[in-house]
N, C-alpha and C positions, 0 to 999 in steps of 0.2 A: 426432460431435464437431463442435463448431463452428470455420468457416472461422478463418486468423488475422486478419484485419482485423476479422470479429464479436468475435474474444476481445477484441482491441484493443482496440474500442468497448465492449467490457463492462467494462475494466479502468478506461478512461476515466468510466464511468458509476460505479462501484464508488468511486475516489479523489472524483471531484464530490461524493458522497456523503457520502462518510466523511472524506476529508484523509489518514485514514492506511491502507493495507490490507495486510492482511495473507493470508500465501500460502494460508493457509487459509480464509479467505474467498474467496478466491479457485477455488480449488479445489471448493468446495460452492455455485459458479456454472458450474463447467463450463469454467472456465479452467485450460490446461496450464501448468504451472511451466516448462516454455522458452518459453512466450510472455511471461511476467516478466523470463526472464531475454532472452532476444533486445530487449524494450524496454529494460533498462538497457543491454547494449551498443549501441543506437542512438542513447542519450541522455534517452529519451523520458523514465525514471522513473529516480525512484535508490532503491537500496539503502541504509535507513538503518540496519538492526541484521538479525539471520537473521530473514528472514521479515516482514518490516517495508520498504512500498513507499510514495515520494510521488512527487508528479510533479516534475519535472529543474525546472520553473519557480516552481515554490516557494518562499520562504526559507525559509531554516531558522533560526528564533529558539526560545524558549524555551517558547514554545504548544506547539510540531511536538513538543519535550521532554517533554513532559506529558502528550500525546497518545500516545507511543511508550510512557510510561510506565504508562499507563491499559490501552493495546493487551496489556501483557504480563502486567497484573496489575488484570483486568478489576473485581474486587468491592474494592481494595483503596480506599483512602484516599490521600489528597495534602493534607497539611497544609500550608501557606503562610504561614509566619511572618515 
C-alpha cells in the first residue's frame, strides 16, 4: 500500500488531470477512500456529490456542473440550449 503523502501526490496528479475525480478512480490507482476523506477534513479537496472530488481552490461555476454531470453519466449527452 502506498505511504499517505504518495497517495496525496497521486490524488493531486489524478484532479491535474481530470478537474473532477472520482472515488473510483481513485481506488483502481491504489488510493484509500480515507485518504479522500482525511483531505477534505484538512481542506485540501472538497466533496462535491457521493463520490465526486475537486481541489478546495477551485471555483465552482457551471463548467465544475457539467463535468460532475458527465462523471455520473459518462456516455450520456448534454444539450445546451
Amino acid at each position: 500500500m502506498k505511504s499517505n503523502t504518495n497517495q496525496e501526490e497521486q490524488v493531486w496528479k489524478l484532479l491535474s488531470a481530470n478537474g473532477v475525480l472520482r472515488t473510483r478512480e481513485a481506488l483502481a490507482d491504489g488510493i484509500h477512500h480515507e485518504t479522500l476523506q482525511r483531505m477534505v477534513k484538512k481542506g485540501l479537496i472538497t466533496r462535491l456529490t457521493r463520490g465526486q472530488y475537486i481541489a478546495s481552490e477551485h471555483e465552482l461555476t457551471e463548467k465544475v456542473s457539467l463535468a460532475v454531470v458527465s462523471k455520473h453519466v459518462p456516455d450520456g449527452v448534454i444539450c445546451l440550449l
